[in-house]
C-alpha positions as CSV (number, residue, x, y, z in Angstrom):
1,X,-5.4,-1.7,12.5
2,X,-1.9,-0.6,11.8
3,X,-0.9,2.3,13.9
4,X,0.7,5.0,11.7
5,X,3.7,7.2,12.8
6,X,3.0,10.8,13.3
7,X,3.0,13.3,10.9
8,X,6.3,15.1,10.3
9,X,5.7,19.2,10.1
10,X,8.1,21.6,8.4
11,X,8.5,24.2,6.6
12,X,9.7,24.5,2.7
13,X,11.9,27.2,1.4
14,X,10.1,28.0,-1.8
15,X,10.6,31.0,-4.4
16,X,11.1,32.9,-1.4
17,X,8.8,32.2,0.8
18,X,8.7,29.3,3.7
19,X,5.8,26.9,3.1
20,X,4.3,25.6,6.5
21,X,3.1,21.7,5.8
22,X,2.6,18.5,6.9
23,X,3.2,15.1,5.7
24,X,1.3,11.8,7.1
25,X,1.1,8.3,6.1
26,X,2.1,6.5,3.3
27,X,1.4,5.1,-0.3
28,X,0.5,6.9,-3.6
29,X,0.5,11.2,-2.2
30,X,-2.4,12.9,-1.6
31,X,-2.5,16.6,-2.1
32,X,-4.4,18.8,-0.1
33,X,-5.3,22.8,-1.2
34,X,-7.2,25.0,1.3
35,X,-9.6,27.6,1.1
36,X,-9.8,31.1,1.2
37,X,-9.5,32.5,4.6
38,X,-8.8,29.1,5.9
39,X,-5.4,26.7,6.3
40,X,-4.3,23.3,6.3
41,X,-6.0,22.8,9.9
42,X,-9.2,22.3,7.5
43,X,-8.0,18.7,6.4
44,X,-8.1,17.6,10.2
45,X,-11.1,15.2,9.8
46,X,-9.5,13.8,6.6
47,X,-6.0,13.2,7.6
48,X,-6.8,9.9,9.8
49,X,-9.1,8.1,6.8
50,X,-6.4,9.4,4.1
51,X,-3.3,8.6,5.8
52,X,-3.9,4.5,6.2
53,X,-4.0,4.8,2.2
54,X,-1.8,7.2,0.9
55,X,0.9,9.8,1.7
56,X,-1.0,13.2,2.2
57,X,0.4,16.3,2.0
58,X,-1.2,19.5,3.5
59,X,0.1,22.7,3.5
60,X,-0.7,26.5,4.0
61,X,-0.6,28.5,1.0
62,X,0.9,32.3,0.9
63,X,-1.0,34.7,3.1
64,X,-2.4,31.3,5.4
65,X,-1.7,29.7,8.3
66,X,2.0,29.3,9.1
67,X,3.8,30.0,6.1
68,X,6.2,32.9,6.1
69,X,6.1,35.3,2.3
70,X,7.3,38.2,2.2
71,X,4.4,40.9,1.5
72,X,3.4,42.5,-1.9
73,X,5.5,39.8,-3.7
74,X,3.9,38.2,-6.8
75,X,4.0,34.6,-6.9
76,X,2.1,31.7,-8.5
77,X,0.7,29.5,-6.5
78,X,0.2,26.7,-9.0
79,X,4.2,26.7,-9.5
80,X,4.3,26.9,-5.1
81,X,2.7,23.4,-5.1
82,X,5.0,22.4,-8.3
83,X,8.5,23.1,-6.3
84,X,6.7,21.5,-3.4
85,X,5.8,18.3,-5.1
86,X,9.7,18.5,-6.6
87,X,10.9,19.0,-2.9
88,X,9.7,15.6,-1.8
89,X,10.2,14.0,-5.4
90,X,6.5,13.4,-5.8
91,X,6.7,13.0,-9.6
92,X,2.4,12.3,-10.0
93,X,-0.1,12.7,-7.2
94,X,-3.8,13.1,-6.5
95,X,-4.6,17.1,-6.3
96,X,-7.9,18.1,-3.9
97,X,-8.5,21.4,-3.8
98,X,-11.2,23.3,-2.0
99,X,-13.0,27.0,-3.4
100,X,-9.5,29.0,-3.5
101,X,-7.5,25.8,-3.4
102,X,-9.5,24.5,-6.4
103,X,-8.8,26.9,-8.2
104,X,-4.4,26.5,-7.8
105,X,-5.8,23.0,-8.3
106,X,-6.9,23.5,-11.4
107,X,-4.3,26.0,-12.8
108,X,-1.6,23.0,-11.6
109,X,-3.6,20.3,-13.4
110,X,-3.6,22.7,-17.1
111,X,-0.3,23.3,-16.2
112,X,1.5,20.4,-15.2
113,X,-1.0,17.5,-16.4
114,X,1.5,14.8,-16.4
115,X,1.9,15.4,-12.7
116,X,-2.0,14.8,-11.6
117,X,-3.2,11.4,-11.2
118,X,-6.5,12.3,-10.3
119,X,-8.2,15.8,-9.6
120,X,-10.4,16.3,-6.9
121,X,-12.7,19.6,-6.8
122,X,-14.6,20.8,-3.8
123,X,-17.2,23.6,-3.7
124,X,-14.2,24.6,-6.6
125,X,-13.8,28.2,-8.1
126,X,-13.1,28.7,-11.8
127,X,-10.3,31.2,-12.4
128,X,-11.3,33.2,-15.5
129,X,-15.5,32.7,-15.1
130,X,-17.7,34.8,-16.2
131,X,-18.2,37.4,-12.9
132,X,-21.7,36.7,-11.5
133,X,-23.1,39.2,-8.9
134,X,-24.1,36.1,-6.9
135,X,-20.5,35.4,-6.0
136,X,-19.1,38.5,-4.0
137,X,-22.2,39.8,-2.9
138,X,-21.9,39.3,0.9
139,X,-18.8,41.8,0.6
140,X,-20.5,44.2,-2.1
141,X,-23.2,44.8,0.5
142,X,-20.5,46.4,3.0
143,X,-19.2,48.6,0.4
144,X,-20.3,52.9,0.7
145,X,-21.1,51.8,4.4
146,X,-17.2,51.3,5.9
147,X,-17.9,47.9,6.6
148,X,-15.2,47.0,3.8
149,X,-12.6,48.4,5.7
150,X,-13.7,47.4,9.3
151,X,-12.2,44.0,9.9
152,X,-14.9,42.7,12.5
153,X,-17.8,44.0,9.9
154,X,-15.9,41.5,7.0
155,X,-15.6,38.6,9.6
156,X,-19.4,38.8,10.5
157,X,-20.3,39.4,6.8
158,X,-18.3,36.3,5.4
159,X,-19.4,34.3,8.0
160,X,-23.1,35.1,7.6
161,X,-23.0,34.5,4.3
162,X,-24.8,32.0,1.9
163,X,-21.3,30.6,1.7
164,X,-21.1,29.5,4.8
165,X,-24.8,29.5,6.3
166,X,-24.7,25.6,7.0
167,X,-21.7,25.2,8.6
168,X,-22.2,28.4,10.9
169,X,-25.2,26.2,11.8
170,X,-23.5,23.5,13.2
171,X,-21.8,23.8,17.1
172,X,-19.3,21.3,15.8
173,X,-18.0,23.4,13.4
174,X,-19.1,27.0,13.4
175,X,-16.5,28.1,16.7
176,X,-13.2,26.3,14.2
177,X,-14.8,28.2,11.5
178,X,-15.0,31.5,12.9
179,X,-11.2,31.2,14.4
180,X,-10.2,30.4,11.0
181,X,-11.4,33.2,9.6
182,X,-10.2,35.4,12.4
183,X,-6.8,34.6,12.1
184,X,-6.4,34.3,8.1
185,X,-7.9,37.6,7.7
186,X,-4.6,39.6,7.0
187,X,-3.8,38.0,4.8
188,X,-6.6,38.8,2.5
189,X,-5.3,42.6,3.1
190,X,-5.4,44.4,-1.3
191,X,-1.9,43.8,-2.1
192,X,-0.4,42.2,0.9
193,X,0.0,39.0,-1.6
194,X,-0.4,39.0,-5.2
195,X,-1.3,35.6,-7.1
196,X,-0.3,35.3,-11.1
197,X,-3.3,32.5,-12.1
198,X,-2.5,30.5,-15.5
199,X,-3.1,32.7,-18.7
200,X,-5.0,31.7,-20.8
201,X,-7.1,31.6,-17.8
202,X,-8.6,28.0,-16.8
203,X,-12.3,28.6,-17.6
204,X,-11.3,28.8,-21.4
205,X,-9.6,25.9,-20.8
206,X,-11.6,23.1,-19.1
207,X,-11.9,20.5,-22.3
208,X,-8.1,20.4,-21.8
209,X,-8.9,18.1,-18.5
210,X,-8.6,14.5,-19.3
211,X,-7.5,12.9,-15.9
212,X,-10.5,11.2,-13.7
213,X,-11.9,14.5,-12.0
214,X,-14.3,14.6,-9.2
215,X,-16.6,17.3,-8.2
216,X,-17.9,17.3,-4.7
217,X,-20.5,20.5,-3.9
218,X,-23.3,20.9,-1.3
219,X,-26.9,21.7,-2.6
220,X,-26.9,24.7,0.0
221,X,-23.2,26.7,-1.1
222,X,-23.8,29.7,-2.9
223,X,-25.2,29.4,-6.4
224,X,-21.9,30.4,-8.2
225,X,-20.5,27.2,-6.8
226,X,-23.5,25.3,-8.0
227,X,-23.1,26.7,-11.3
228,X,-18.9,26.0,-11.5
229,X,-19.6,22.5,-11.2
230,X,-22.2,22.2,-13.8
231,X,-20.1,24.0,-16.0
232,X,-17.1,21.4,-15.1
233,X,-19.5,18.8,-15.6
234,X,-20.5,19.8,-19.4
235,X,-17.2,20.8,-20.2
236,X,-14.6,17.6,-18.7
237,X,-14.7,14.3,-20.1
238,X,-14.4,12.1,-17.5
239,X,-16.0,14.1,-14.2
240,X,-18.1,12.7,-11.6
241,X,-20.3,14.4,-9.7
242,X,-21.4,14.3,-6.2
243,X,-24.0,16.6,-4.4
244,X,-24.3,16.9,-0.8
245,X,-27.7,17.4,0.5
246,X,-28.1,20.2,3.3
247,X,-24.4,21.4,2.9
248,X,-23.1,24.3,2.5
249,X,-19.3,25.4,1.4
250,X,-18.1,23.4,3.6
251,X,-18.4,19.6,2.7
252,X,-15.3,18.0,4.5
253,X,-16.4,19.7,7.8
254,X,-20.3,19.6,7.7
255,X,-20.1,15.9,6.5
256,X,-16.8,14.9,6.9
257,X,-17.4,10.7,6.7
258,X,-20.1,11.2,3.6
259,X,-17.2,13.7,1.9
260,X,-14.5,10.9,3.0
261,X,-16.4,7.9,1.7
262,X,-17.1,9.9,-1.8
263,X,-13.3,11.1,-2.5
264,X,-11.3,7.8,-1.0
265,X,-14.1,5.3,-3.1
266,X,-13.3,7.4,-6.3
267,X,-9.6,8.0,-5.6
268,X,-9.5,4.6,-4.8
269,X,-11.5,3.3,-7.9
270,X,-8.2,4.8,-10.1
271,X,-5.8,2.4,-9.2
272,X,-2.1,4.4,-9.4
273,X,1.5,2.8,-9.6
274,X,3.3,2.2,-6.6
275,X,5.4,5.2,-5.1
């Protein structure tokens, strides 16, 4: 097996702020979006399996991880991963984003569709949905008691949550989780990082998808997440679908080699020009 170099770690200058990422491997690139109240350390397991066939790109969004953004600044963060991709003159690219991350995935692919190979969803969000009860309701349940504004009592709330039942389940996972969560927390502060989402917003939009798009969900995530992918999967011409069983919101991490076997066969099934 060739031995590839290591990654090279950086950070961007973009629209003001300084985007902490890393690049590894090489071929076609590989795009990789976080989650809410996570960062690009998520994408461990899939960095090793990725890199011997493309050039992945990873990278903390505003208010994660290592990147450095000025607070209370609005920003886009579908036009963040646009100046990125310009940065190391990626001109097309496989997008996968993950809850938060898929939805900047999705605003990028309405916005910039010539620039998306392929689109890779997991356990996605839907900017614009209709708001179901369902979704927030492990936060709604702190609210009138002060546990919304007690850091710990948000922590144990998230993290006890349907969301993320199966994965706090697992010893593998559940400490990596929990620091995570710990340490992204501020950046969820109200205001202390404003996102601009596409208008029109991206649920009204979905029949404008025509790359290959894959949806990857776990039969245990919270129901809003079940319901986002049926909803891609009536409304995008070419989708696939794949269902986890026993997972949770976390595919990559609960199932990392299932979740890699599903995303490389399909990105890998597309065949794309050479870089």
């Amino acid at each position: 097996m060739t031995t590839l170099p290591p990654p090279v770690q950086g950070f961007a200058e973009v629209k003001g702020a300084r985007l902490h990422y890393e690049l590894h491997g090489d071929g076609f690139p590989v795009v990789f979006l976080h989650g809410g109240l996570l960062d690009l350390r998520m994408w461990e397991g899939q960095m090793g399996p990725f890199s011997r066939h493309f050039t992945t790109l990873r990278y903390d969004q505003r208010g994660f991880g290592r990147t450095e953004a000025p607070l209370g600044q609005p920003h886009a963060p579908h036009e963040d991963l646009l100046a990125l991709l310009d940065r190391f003159s990626m001109d097309r690219a496989h997008i996968i984003g993950h809850s938060l991350g898929g939805r900047v995935a999705l605003d990028f692919a309405l916005a910039f569709p010539e620039r998306v190979s392929c689109l890779v969803l997991v356990a996605p969000g839907i900017q614009g949905a209709p708001p179901s009860p369902e979704e927030f309701s492990w936060y709604t349940r702190l609210l009138g008691t002060g546990g919304e504004k007690d850091p710990q009592a948000l922590i144990e709330a998230w993290l006890g949550s349907d969301y993320l039942a199966a994965a706090m389940a697992l010893p593998s996972v559940a400490p990596q989780v929990r620091q995570w969560t710990v340490e992204n927390l501020p950046g969820m502060r109200p205001g202390a990082h404003l996102p601009r989402f596409l208008e029109p917003s991206a649920y009204s939009r979905l029949e404008e998808l025509l790359m290959p798009v894959l949806v990857v969900v776990g039969d245990r995530d919270n129901p809003v997440m079940l319901k986002n992918a049926e909803v891609l999967a009536r409304r995008v011409a070419a989708l696939t679908r794949v269902t986890l069983p026993g997972v949770g919101h976390l595919p990559n991490l609960e199932r990392p080699e299932d979740f890699n076997r599903a995303v490389l066969d399909f990105l890998l099934g597309h065949p794309t020009p050479a870089p």
